[in-house]
Structures are given as C-alpha cells and as structure tokens.
C-alpha positions as CSV (number, residue, x, y, z in Angstrom):
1,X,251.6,115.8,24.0
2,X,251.9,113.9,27.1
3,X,254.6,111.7,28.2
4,X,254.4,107.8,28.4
5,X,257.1,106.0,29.9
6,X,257.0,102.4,29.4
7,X,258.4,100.0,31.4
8,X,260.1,96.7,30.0
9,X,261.8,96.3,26.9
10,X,260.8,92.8,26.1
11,X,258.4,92.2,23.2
12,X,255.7,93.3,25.1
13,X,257.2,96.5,25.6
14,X,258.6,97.5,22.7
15,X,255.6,97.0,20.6
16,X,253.7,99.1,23.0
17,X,256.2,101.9,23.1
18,X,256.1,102.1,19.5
19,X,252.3,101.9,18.9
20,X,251.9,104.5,21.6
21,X,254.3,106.7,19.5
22,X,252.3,106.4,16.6
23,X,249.6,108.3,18.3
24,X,252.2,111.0,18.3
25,X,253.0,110.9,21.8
26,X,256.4,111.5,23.4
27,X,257.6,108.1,24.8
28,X,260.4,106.7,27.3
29,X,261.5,103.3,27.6
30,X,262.8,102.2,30.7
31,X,264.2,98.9,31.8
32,X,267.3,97.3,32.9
33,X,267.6,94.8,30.0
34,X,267.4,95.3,26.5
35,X,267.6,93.5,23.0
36,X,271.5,92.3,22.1
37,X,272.8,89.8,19.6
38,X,271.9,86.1,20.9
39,X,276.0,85.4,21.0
40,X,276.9,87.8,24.0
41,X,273.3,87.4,25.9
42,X,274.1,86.1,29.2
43,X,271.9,83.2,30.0
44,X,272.2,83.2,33.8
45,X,272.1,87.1,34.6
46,X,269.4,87.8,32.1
47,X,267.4,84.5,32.7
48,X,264.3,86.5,33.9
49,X,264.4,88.7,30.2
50,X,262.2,86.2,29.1
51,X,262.2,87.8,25.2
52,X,265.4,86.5,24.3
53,X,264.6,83.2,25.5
54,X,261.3,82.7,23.2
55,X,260.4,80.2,20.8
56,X,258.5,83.5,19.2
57,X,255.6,81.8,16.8
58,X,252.3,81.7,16.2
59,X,250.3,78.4,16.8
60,X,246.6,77.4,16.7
61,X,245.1,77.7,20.3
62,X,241.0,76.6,19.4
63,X,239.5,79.3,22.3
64,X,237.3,77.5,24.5
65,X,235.8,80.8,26.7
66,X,235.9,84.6,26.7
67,X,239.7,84.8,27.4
68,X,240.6,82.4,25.1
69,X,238.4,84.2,22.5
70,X,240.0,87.7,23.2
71,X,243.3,86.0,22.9
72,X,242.5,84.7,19.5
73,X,241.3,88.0,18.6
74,X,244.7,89.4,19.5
75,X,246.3,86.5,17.7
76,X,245.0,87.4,14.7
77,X,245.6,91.1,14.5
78,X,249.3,90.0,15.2
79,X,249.5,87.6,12.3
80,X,248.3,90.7,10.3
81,X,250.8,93.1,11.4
82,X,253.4,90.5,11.1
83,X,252.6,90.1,7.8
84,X,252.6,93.5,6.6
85,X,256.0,93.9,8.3
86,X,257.7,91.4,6.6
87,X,256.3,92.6,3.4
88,X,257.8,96.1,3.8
89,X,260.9,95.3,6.1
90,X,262.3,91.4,5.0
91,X,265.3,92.2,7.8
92,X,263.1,92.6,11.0
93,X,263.6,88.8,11.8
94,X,260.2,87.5,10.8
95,X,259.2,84.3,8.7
96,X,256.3,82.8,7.1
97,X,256.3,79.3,7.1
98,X,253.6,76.3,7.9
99,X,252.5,75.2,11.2
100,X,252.2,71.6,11.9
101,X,250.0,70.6,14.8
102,X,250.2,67.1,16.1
103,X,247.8,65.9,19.2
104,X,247.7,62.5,20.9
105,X,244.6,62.7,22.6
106,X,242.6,65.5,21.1
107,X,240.6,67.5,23.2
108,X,236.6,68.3,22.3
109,X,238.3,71.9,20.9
110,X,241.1,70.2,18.4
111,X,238.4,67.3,17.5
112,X,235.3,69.7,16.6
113,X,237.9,71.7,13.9
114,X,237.2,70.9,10.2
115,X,238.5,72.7,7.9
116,X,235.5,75.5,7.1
117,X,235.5,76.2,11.0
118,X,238.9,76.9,10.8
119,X,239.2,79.0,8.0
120,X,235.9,81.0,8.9
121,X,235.4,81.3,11.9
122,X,239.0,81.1,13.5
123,X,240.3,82.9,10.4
124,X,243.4,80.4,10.2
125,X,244.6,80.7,6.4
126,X,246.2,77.7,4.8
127,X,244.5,75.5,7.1
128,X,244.1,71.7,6.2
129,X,243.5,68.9,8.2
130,X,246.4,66.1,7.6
131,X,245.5,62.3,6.8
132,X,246.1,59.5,9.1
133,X,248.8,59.0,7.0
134,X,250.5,61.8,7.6
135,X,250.8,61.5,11.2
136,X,253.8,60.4,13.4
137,X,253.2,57.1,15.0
138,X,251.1,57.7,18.6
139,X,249.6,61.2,17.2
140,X,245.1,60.9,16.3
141,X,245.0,64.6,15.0
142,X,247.0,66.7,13.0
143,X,246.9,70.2,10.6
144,X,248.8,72.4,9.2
145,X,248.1,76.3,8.3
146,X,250.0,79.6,7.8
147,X,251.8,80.8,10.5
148,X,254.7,82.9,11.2
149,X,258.3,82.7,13.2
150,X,260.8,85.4,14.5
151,X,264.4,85.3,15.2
152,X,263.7,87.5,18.4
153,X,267.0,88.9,18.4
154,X,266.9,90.1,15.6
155,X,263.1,91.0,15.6
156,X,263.2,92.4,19.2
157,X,266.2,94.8,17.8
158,X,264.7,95.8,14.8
159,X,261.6,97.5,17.2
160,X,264.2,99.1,19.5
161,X,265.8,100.7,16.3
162,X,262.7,101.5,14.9
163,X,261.6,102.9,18.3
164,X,265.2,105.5,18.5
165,X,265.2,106.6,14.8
166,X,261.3,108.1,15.8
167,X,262.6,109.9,18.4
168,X,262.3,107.6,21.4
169,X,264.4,107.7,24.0
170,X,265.5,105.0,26.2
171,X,267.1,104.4,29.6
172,X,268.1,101.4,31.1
173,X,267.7,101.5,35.1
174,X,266.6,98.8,37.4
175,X,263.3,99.8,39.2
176,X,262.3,98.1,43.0
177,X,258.3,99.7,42.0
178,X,256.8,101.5,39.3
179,X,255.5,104.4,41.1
180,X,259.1,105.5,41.5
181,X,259.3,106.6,38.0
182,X,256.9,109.0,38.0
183,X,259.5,111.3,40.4
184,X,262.3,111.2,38.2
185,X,263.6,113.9,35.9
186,X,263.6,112.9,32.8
187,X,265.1,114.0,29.8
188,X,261.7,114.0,27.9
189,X,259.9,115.8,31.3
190,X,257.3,114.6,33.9
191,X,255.9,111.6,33.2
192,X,252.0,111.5,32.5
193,X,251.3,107.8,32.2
194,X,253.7,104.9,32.9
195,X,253.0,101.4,30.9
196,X,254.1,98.5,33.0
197,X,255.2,95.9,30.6
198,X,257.7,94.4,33.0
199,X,256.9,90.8,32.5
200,X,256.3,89.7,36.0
201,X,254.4,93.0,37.0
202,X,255.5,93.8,40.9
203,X,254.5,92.4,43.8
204,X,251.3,90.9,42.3
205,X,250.1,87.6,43.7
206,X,248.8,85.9,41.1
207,X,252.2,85.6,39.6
208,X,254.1,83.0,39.0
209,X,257.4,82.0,36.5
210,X,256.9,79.0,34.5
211,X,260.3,76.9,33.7
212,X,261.4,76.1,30.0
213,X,263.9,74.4,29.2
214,X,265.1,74.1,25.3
215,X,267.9,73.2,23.1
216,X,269.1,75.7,19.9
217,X,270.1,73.6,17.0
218,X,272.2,74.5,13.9
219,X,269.4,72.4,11.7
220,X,267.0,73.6,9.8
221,X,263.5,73.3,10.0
222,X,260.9,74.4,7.3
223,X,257.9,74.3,9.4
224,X,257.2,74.7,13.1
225,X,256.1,71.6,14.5
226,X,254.2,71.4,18.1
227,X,253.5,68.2,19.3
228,X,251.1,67.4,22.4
229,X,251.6,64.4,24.1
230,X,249.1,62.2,26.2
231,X,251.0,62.6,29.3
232,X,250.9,66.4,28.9
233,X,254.4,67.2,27.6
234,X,255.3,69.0,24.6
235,X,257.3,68.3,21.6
236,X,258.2,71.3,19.4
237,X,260.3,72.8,17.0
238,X,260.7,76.8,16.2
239,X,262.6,77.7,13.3
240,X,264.5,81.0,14.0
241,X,266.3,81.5,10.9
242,X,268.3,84.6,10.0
243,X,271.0,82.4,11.1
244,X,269.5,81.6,14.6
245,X,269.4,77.7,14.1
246,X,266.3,76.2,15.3
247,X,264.7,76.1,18.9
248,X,263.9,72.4,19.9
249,X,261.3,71.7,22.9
250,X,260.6,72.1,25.6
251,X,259.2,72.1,29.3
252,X,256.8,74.0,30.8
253,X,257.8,73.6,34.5
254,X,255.5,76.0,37.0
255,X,257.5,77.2,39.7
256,X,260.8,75.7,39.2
257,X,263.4,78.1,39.9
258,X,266.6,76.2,38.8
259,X,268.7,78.3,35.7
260,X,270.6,75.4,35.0
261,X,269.9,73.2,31.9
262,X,269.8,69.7,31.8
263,X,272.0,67.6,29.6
264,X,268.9,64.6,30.4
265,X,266.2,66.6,29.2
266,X,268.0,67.7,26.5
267,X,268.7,64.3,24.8
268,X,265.0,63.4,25.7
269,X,263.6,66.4,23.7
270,X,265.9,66.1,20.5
271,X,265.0,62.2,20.8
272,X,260.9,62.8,20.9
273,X,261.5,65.6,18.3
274,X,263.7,63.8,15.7
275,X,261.1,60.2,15.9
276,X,258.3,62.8,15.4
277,X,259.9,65.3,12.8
278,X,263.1,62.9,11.5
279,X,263.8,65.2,8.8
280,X,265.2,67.7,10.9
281,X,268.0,65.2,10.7
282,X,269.2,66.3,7.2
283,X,271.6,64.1,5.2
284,X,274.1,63.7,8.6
285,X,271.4,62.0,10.7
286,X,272.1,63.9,13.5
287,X,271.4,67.0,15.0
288,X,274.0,70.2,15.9
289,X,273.8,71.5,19.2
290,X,274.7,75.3,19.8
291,X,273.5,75.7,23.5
292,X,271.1,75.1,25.9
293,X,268.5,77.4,26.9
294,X,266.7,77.7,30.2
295,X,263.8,80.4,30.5
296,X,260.9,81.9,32.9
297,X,257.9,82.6,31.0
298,X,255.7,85.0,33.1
299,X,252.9,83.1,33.8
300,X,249.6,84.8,35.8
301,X,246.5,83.0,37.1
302,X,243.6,83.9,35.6
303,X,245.7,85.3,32.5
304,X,247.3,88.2,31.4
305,X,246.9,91.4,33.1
306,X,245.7,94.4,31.1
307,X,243.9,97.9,32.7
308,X,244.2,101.0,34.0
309,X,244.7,101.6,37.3
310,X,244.5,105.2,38.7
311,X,246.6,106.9,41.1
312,X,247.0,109.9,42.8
313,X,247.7,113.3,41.5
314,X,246.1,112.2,38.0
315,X,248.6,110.2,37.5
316,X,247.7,106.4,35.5
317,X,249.4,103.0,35.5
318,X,248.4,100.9,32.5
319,X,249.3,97.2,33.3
320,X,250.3,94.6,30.6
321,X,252.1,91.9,31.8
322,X,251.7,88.2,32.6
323,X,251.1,86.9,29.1
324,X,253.6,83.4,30.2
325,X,254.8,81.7,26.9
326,X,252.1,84.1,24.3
327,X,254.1,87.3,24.0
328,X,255.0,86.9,20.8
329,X,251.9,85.9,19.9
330,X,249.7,88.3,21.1
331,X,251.8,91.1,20.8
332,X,250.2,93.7,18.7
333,X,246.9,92.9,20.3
334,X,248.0,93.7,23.8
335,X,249.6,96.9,22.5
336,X,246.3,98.2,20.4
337,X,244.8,97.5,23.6
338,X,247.1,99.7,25.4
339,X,246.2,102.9,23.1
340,X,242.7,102.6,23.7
341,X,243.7,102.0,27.5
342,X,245.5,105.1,26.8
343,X,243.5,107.3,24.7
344,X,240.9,106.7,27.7
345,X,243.3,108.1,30.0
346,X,243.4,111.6,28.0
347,X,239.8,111.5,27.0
348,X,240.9,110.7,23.2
C-alpha cells in the first residue's frame, strides 16, 4: 500500500492519520509538537500548537451560504463519530452535555430558527428554543440542544495512542516546507502522498492567526454556554472535565501577535460570564483560577483550505489546514474529506 505521511499532529491531523489508516494504508506522522498532559504543556514555546489551546465543542453555526452549509455538513458527521466514540471508549476525553446559545441582537439566521427547522433540517437533536424567561438580562434569543465537549488533552492523546497501537509511526521534526519530506528516508519508505495538516499551511497568503485569550477554571460547568454580544464580543464557557476544569471566554483578536495574557481581560471575561451563567459560582461564590491561556487559532480568508494539489514526479500534496477556531468541530468531516481526496489520488 502506499505511504501517507501526514503533517501536523493537532486535531486536524490526527484524525486524518487515523482515518487514512483505516483504508489500510501505511501512515507517518510528522510534526514538531505533539499531544502531552495540559500540566507540563508549555504555553509560550508551544503557543502556535493551537490543539492544546481549544475550547474543543460543538456549537450551533445556522449556515448562511455554500461554505457554511459544507461546514454544517461536516459538523454533523463529527457529532456522529463523537458519539459513537464515547459510547465504545468513555476514556477518550469526550462529553455530552447541552449547549446553551445566548444572542443579543440576533441575526436573520438565529431569528428564522424554530424548533422544526432545527431539528429537521439542521439535524440539531435536543433542540428547544428558551423563553424570555430564561434569558440573562440584555440577551433577545436563546436555545439549547445536544452537543458535545472534549478535554483535548486527553482526547488529542487518546488518537495518538490509538494511532501507534495500529501500527503508525510517528516522528517529531520541524519542517521549513512540506516538499522536503518527500526526500527523506523513512522508516516506513518513500513517501507517496504527504497530508499537510499543519495548522497555518506554509507560506500561503491568505493566512492569518487569530488571538484568544481565555482563563481555565477549577468550576464546573454542566452545559457549555456561548454568549454573543451586541458589540461583537463573546462570552463563553467550555466544560473540559476529566479533571480539566472549565475554559472561560474569550477573544477573538485577528492579527495580534502578543503571547502574554492579560490579568484585565481576564477579570472582564469571568465578570460577563458569571452575570450571564452565575451558577458557575457554586456554593463559594467565586470562581478558581488555574491559569491563563493565550492561543492562535489558524484563521484563513475565504475559509479552510482543503484539495489536492499535484506535483512533480507523481507525487500529491493534500492540503487541510486553516479551519481558525472549528477544528474540533469539523474534524471528522475534514478527514472523510481527505480519503476521498486520497482515494482520488490512487484511482480508488
């Protein structure tokens, strides 16, 4: 069989490594970072291995055009395969929980949802629309559904493992360009195809890091909350559990290169969380801080990329990177999309 060497070991990366192994093929991964335990990841030299760093949920996103609707699409086979691993392996990190979605000024996509759209035609289970009641002071439009969260330490782990104990093999190497790696002598042999699930792809243009800044708290949260605000911040909360506290939110700050968190912003996002969600407070009132997080989501214009690209001496590049803060999310659709990407390749 032919030899795939994947590049990137972020969620992105992993799930494509192992779905390309299921087709029986002999696979590589290659990056310089991989999955560790959250308590020895270093935050400032592993700042652009954006995995670690992810809230890593699922949340409503009503598609508005043909991207959107492929993303949906993609959503949706990863809430099934998310599902049917956490039926069959409880200790790969994931949780099922509901999702709350609260929305000051609804667009034209969040106010056009009622409840049989949703569950029919955007296939979200559990939905319900919430009464006015039941919304945080400032917030016209709210719902809740079935949704899922993952500690992506732990979750991120559990693929490299699964990945090794099937015979993968993995190296970790820093690479300048991805062309490079079809020279090298591997252990596994020439490489046939390389996957380039590198995050922030290389040298493309369209690139472009997005800045988050969060705050992991010791409390527990049942649900994960997203709040949207009028003036275009966010509000959110992600459960991790597995004894990885609970993510509070965040920033979404395009081009801002600074790793450094900041103790402002942090006391503004547990303040707009805790008026919006105040029983994340528990009996002390008061939330328990375990660090500060500061991340680069790997943002694209005009959206993810995912294709072939040929090169010379029959030799393929499959690109699939630039997904920004919907890794997670879209996961397992991005790597089905990389077999058939892949199987085109060979003429499968």
């Amino acid at each position: 069989m032919p030899h795939i060497v994947v590049l990137g070991a972020g969620v992105i990366g992993l799930s494509s490594a192992l779905r390309v192994q299921a087709e029986g093929h002999t696979v590589t991964i290659v990056a310089r970072d991989f999955p560790t335990g959250s308590e020895t990841v270093d935050a400032q030299a592993q700042i652009n291995y954006t995995s670690p760093w992810g809230g890593a949920h699922n949340r409503l996103v009503p598609p508005t055009t043909a991207s959107e609707e492929r993303e949906h699409a993609m959503s949706l086979r990863t809430f099934d395969h998310m599902r049917s691993v956490q039926s069959r392996h409880p200790e790969a990190g994931i949780t099922f929980m509901k999702g709350i979605e609260y929305v000051e000024a609804p667009s034209e996509a969040y106010a056009s949802i009622t409840e049989e759209k949703a569950r029919a035609e955007l296939k979200m289970e559990g939905f319900r629309l919430l009464a006015n009641e039941e919304l945080p002071q400032g917030v016209t439009w709210g719902c809740e559904y079935d949704t899922w969260c993952v500690n992506p330490m732990v979750y991120c782990s559990y693929l490299l493992r699964k990945f090794a104990i099937r015979g993968g093999k993995v190296l970790k190497r820093e690479v300048r360009d991805p062309r490079e790696i079809f020279s090298w002598k591997l252990e596994a042999g020439p490489v046939d195809t390389l996957i380039n699930a590198s995050g922030n792809g290389f040298g493309d243009e369209n690139m472009f890091i997005t800045r988050g800044q969060t705050c992991l708290v010791a409390n527990a949260c049942p649900a994960t909350v997203t709040r949207q605000n009028a003036d275009g911040s966010w509000t959110f909360s992600v459960p991790r559990n597995f004894d990885g506290g609970t993510i509070i939110g965040g920033t979404k700050e395009p081009n801002n290169w600074d790793p450094n968190p900041s103790l402002e912003v942090r006391e503004t996002l547990l303040r707009k969380f805790a008026a919006t969600y105040p029983q994340i407070l528990g009996s002390e009132g008061k939330f328990t801080v375990m660090k500060d997080i500061v991340g680069r989501r790997p943002t694209r214009k005009g959206g993810m990329r995912l294709e072939a690209e040929n090169l010379e001496g029959n030799k393929r590049i499959i690109h699939a990177y630039g997904l920004g803060g919907r890794g997670y999310e879209l996961s397992w659709g991005v790597a089905d999309e990389v077999a058939r990407l892949l199987g085109g390749a060979f003429g499968f």
